[in-house]
C-alpha positions as CSV (number, residue, x, y, z in Angstrom):
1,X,3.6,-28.4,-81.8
2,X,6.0,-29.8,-79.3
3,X,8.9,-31.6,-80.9
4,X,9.3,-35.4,-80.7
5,X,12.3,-36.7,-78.4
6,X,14.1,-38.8,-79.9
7,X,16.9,-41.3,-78.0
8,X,19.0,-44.3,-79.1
9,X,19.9,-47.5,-76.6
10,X,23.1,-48.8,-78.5
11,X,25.3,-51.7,-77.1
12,X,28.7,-52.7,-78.3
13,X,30.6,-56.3,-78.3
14,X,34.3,-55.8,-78.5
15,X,37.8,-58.2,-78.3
16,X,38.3,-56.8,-75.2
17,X,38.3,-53.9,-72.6
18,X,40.7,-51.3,-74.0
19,X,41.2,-49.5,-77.3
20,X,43.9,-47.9,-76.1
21,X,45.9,-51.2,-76.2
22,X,44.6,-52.6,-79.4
23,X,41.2,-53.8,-78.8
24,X,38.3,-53.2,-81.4
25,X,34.7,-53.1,-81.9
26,X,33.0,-55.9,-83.8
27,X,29.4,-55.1,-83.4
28,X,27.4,-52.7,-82.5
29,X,23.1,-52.5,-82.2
30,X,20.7,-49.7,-82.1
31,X,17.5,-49.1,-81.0
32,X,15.6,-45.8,-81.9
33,X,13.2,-44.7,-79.1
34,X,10.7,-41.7,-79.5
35,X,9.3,-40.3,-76.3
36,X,10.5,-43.2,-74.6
37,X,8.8,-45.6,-77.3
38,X,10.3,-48.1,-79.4
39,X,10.1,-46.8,-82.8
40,X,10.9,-50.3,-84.7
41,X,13.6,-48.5,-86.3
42,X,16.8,-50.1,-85.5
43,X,20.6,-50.2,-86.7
44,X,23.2,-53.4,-86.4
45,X,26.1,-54.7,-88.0
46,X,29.3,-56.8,-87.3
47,X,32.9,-55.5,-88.1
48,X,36.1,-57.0,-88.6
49,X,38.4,-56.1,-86.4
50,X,41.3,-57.0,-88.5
51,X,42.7,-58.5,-85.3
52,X,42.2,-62.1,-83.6
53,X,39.7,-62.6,-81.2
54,X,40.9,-63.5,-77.7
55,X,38.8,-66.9,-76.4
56,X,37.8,-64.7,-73.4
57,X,36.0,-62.2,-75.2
58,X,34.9,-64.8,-77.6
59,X,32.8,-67.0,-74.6
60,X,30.9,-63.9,-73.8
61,X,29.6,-62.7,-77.6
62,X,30.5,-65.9,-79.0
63,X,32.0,-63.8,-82.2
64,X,34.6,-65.2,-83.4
65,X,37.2,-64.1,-85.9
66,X,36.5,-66.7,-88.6
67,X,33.0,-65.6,-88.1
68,X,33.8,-61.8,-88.5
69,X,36.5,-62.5,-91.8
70,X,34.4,-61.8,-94.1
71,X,32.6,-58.5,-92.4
72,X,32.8,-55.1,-93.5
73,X,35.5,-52.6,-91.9
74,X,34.1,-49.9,-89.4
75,X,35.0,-47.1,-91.9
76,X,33.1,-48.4,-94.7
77,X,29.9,-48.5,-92.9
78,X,30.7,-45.5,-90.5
79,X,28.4,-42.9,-92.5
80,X,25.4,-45.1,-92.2
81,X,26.1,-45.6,-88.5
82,X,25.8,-41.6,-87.8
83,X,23.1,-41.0,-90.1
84,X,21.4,-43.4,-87.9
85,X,22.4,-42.0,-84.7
86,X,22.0,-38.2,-86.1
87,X,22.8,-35.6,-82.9
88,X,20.3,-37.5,-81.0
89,X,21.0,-38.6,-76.9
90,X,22.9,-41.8,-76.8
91,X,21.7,-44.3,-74.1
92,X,24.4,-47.1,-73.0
93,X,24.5,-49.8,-70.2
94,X,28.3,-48.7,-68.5
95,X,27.7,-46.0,-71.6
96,X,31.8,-45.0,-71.1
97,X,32.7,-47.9,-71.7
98,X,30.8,-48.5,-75.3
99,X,31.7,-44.4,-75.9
100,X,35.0,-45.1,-75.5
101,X,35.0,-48.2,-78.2
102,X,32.6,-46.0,-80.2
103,X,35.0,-43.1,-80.6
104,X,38.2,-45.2,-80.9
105,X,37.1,-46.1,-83.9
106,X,35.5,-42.6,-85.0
107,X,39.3,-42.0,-84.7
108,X,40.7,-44.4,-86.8
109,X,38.9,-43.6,-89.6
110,X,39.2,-39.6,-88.9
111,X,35.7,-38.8,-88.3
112,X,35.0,-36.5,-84.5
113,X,34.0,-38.2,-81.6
114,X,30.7,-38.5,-80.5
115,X,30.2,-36.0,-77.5
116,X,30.1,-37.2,-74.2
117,X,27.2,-34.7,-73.5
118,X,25.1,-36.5,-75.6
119,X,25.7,-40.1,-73.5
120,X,22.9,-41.1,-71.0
121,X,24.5,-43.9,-68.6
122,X,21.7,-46.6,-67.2
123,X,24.5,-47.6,-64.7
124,X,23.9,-44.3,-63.2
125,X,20.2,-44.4,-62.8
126,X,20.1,-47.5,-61.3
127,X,22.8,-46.7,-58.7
128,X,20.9,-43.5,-57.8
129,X,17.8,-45.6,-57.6
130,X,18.8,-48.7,-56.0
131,X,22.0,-47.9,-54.2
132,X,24.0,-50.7,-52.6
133,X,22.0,-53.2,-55.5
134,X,23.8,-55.1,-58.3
135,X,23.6,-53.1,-61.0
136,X,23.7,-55.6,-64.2
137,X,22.2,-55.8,-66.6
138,X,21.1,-59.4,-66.1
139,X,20.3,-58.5,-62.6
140,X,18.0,-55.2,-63.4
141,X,16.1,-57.5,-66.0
142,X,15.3,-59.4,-63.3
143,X,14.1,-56.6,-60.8
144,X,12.1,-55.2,-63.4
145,X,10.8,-58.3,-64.5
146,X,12.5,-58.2,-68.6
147,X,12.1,-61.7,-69.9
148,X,15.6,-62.3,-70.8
149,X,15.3,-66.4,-70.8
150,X,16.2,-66.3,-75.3
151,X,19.3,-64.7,-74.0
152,X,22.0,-67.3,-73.9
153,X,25.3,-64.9,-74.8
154,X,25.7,-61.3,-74.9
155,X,24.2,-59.4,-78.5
156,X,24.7,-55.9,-79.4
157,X,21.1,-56.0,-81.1
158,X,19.8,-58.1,-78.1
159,X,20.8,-56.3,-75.3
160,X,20.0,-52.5,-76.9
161,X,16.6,-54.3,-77.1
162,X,16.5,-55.6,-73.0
163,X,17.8,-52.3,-72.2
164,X,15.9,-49.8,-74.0
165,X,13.0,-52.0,-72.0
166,X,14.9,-51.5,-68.7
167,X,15.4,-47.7,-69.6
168,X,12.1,-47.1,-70.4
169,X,11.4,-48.8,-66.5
170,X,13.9,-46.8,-64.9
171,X,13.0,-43.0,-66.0
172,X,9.3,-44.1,-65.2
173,X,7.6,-47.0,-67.2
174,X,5.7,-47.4,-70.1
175,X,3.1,-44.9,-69.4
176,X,5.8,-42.0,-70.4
177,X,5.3,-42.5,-74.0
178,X,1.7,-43.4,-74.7
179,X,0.8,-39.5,-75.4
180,X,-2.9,-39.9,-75.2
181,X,-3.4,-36.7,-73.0
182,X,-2.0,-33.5,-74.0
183,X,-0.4,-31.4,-71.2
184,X,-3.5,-29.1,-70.9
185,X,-6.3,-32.3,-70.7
186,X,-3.9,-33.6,-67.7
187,X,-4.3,-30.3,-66.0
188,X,-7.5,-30.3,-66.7
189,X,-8.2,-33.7,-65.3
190,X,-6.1,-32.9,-61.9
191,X,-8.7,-30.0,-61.4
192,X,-11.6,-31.7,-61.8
193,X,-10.0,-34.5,-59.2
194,X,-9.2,-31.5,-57.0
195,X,-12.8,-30.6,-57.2
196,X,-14.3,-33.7,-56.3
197,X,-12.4,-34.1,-53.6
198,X,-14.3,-34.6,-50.1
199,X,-13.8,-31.4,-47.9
200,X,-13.9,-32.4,-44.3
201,X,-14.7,-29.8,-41.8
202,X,-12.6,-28.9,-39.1
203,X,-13.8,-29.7,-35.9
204,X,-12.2,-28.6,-32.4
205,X,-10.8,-30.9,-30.1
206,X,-13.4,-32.8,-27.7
207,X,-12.4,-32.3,-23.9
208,X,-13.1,-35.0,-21.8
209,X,-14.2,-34.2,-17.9
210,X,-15.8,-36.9,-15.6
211,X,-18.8,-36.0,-14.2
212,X,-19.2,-35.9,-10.3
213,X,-20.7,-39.1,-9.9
214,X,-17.4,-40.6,-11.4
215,X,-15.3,-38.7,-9.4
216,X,-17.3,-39.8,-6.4
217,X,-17.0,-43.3,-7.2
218,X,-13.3,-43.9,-7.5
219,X,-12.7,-41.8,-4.5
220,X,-14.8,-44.3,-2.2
221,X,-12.3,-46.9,-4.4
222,X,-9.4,-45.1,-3.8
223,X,-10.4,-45.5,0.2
224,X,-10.3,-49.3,0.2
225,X,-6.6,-50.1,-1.4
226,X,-4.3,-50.7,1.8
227,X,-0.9,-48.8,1.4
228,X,-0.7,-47.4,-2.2
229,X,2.7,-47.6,-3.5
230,X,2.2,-43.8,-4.6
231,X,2.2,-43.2,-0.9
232,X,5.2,-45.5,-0.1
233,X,6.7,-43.6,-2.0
234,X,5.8,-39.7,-1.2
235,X,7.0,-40.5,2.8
236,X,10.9,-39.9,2.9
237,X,13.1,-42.4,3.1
């Protein structure tokens, strides 16, 4: 029996764009797929950063660091967040970005870092699919039609959920993951399309001649036209 496939569409909201100079994750949301279907298993929580939170970042997530005070450290729910994500493919929005966050703090607390090889980037599809188009998220949503009106700042939880809709869109659509036909009942089915298909028979090309009362008519019209340009034209000039 073929083995389910299992994906996760995660999302991160952080205090900023780089680790490397002190930012942090605070939240993080995932959404378990299996063959391309949302499973309704999902992970989320908030972290404090032990950090402040800069008013830029803030006005995007609207997180905020009286908000996060009283949250949990990363390390103390770290096991929970990997038994979640097991070894499966990691799908991200700009997935470098949200990897590099991820494994910062994977770091901190002395656990590996998640393997790049595992991280599927949506970024990338849709630049291989819609080159020279803007390649948000906001503005895939709206290509693809993903009602994203209860969306009034950026959510971990909320945007794994508009994006695992979006990736579902972009490697194909919903039909991917309904599994109602085994792989030998679609073969099947293309066959007996094949065989009902209408055969036309080949026939040769028709050749056209007039007959010699048509050729006896446009000669006696030929004889009336007073100086054809074809003739002006065949005397030397």
């Amino acid at each position: 029996m073929k083995r389910a496939m299992r994906e996760i569409i995660f999302d991160t909201e952080t205090t900023g764009f780089d680790p490397a100079s002190g930012d942090r994750m605070v939240e993080i949301g995932c959404i378990e797929l299996i063959n391309r279907v949302p499973s309704g298993r999902t992970f989320h929580a908030y972290y404090n950063p032990q950090r402040d939170m800069p008013a830029a970042a803030e006005a995007v997530h609207g997180l905020s660091s009286q908000f996060l005070r009283d949250k949990p450290l990363f390390v103390s729910g770290v096991e929970e967040l990997l038994a979640f994500l097991e070894d499966s493919p990691l799908v991200a929005h700009n997935a470098r970005f949200d990897f590099g966050f991820l494994n910062h703090e994977l770091r901190l607390c002395a656990r590996p870092d998640v393997s790049l090889d595992r991280m599927i980037d949506t970024v990338a599809i849709a630049r291989t699919l819609h080159p020279g188009a803007k390649h948000s998220l906001d503005a895939l949503c709206t290509r693809y039609g993903i009602d994203r009106s209860h969306r009034v700042k950026h959510g971990a939880l909320l945007d794994a959920e508009l994006l695992a809709q979006l990736y579902i869109e972009l490697t194909g659509g919903r039909q991917i993951g309904l599994g109602l036909a085994r792989e030998e009942e679609k073969a099947g089915i293309g066959m007996e399309l094949a065989a009902s298909a209408i055969v036309r028979p080949v026939r040769p090309a028709r050749v056209f001649e007039p007959s010699a009362e048509e050729l006896e008519r446009h000669a006696r019209f030929i004889a009336t036209l007073e100086k054809p340009l074809w003739l002006e034209e065949a005397q030397p000039g």
